[in-house]
C-alpha positions as CSV (number, residue, x, y, z in Angstrom):
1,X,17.4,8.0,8.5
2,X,14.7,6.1,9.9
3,X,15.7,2.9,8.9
4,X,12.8,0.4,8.3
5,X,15.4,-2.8,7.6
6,X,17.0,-2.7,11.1
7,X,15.9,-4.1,14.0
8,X,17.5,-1.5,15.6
9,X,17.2,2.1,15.8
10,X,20.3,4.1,15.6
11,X,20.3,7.7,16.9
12,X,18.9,10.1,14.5
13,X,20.4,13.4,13.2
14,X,20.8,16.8,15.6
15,X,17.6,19.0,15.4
16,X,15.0,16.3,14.8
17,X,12.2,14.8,17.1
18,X,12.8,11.3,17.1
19,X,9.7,8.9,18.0
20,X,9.7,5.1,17.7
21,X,6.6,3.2,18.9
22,X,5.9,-0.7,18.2
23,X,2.6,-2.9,18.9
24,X,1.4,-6.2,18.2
25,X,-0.7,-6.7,15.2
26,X,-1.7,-9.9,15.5
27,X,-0.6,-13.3,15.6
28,X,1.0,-15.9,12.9
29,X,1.4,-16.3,9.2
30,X,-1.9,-15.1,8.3
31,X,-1.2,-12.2,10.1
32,X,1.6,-11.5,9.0
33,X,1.0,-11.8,5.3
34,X,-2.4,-9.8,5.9
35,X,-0.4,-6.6,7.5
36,X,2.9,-7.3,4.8
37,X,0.0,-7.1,2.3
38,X,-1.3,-3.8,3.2
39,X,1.7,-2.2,4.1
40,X,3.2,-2.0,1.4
41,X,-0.2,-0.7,-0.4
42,X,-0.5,2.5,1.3
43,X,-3.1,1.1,3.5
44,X,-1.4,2.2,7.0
45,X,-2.5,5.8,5.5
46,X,-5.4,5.0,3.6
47,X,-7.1,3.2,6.4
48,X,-6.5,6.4,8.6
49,X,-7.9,8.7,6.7
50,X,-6.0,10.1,4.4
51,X,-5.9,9.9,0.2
52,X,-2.5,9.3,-1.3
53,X,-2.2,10.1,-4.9
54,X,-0.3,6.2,-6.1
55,X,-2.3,2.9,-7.4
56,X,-0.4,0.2,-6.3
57,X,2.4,-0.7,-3.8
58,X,4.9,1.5,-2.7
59,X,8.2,1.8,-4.7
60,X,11.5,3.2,-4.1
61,X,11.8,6.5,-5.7
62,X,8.2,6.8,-5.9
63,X,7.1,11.1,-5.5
64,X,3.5,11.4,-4.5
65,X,0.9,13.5,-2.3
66,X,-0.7,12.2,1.0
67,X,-3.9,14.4,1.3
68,X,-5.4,15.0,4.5
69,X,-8.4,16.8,5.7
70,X,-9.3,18.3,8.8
71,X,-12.3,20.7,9.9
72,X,-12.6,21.2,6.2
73,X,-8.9,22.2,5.3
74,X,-7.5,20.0,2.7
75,X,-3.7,19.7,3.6
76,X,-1.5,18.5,1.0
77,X,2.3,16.8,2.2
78,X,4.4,16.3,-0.7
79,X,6.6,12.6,0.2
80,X,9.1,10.4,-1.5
81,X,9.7,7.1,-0.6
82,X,13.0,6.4,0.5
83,X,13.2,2.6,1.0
84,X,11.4,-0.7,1.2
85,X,12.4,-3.5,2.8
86,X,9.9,-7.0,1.5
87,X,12.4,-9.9,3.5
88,X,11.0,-13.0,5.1
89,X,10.3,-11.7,9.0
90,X,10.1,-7.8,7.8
91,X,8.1,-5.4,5.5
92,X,7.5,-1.9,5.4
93,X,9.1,1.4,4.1
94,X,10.2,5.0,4.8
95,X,9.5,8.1,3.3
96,X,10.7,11.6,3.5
97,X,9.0,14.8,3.2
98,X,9.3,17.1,0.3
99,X,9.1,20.7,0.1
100,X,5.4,21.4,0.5
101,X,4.8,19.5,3.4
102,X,4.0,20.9,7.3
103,X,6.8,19.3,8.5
104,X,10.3,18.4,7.8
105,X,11.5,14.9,8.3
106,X,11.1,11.1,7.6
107,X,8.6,8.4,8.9
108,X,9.0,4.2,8.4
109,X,6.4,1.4,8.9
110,X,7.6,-1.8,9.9
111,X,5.5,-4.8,9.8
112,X,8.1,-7.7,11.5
113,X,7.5,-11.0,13.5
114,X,9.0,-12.1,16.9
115,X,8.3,-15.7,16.7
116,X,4.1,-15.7,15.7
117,X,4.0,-12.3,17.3
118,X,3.7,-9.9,14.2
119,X,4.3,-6.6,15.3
120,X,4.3,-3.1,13.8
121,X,6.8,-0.7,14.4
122,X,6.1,3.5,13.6
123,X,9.8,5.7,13.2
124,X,9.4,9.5,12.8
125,X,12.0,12.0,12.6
126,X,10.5,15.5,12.6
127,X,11.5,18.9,12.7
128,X,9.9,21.9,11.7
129,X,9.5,23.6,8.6
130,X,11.8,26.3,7.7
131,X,9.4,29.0,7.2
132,X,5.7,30.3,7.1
133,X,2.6,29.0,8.6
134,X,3.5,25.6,9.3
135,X,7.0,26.4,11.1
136,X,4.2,28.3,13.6
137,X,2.3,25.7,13.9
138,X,4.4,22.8,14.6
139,X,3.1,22.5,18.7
140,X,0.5,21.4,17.0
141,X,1.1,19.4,14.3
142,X,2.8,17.5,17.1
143,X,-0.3,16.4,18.7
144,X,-1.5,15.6,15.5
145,X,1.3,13.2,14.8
146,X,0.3,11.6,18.0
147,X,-3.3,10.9,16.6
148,X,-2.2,10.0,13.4
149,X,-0.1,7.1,14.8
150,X,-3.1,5.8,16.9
151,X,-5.1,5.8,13.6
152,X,-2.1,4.0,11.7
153,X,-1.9,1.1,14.6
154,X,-6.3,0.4,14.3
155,X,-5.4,0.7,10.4
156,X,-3.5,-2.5,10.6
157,X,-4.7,-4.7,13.2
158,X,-6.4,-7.8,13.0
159,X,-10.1,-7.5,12.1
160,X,-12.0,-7.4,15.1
161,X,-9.0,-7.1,17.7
């Protein structure tokens, strides 16, 4: 749904909130292979506080648990990772949320060069949960999907930009 090989963002499905945001990284092949690197080792989530449950990169098919805590709540989100792209000019993946997790829907990171410009691009597709607490929440876990995507572009900047 999200699509982390194309360019290009399609529409995405009726009944989601669809966000796409891209910035620069950095600049060049040492750049680039820096962020490619990391990507696809969890550090985009790692880096912004949260603990995911896999050593190593990220693999198709893979089930695991991004841990997050906040004002001393330990919130568990259940993902799967859906795709992963390693080409030339573009790296990243997307994963999609299991039951479990506060939300319903899919999120992408895209690590991709524009001549020596490497940029990162964030998809989400979110919706709310069908039930319970978190289906309540979801105004919130909005804004908190706002923060988190701040916290994901520091994660993978150039040191010291």
């Amino acid at each position: 749904m999200t699509a982390p090989g194309a360019p290009a963002w399609g529409p995405g499905p009726d009944g989601h909130r669809r966000a796409e945001i891209t910035t620069v990284l950095g600049f060049g092949d040492e750049d680039f292979a820096r962020a490619a690197h990391d990507v696809l080792r969890w550090a985009v989530k790692t880096r912004s506080g949260f603990a995911v449950s896999a050593a190593g990169p990220v693999e198709p098919g893979q089930r695991l648990t991004v841990t997050a805590r906040v004002a001393g709540i330990t919130i568990r989100e259940p993902v799967e990772v859906v795709e992963v792209v390693d080409a030339l000019d573009r790296v990243g993946f997307s994963y999609r949320t299991l039951p479990g997790h506060p939300v319903r829907g899919e999120e992408a990171f895209v690590v991709h060069r524009d001549g020596a410009t490497v940029r990162l691009t964030i998809r989400s597709l979110t919706r709310p949960a069908p039930r319970g607490f978190w289906r309540a929440a979801f105004p919130a876990l909005l804004v908190a999907q706002q923060v988190a995507r701040a916290r994901y572009v520091r994660a993978l900047r150039r040191p010291g930009s």
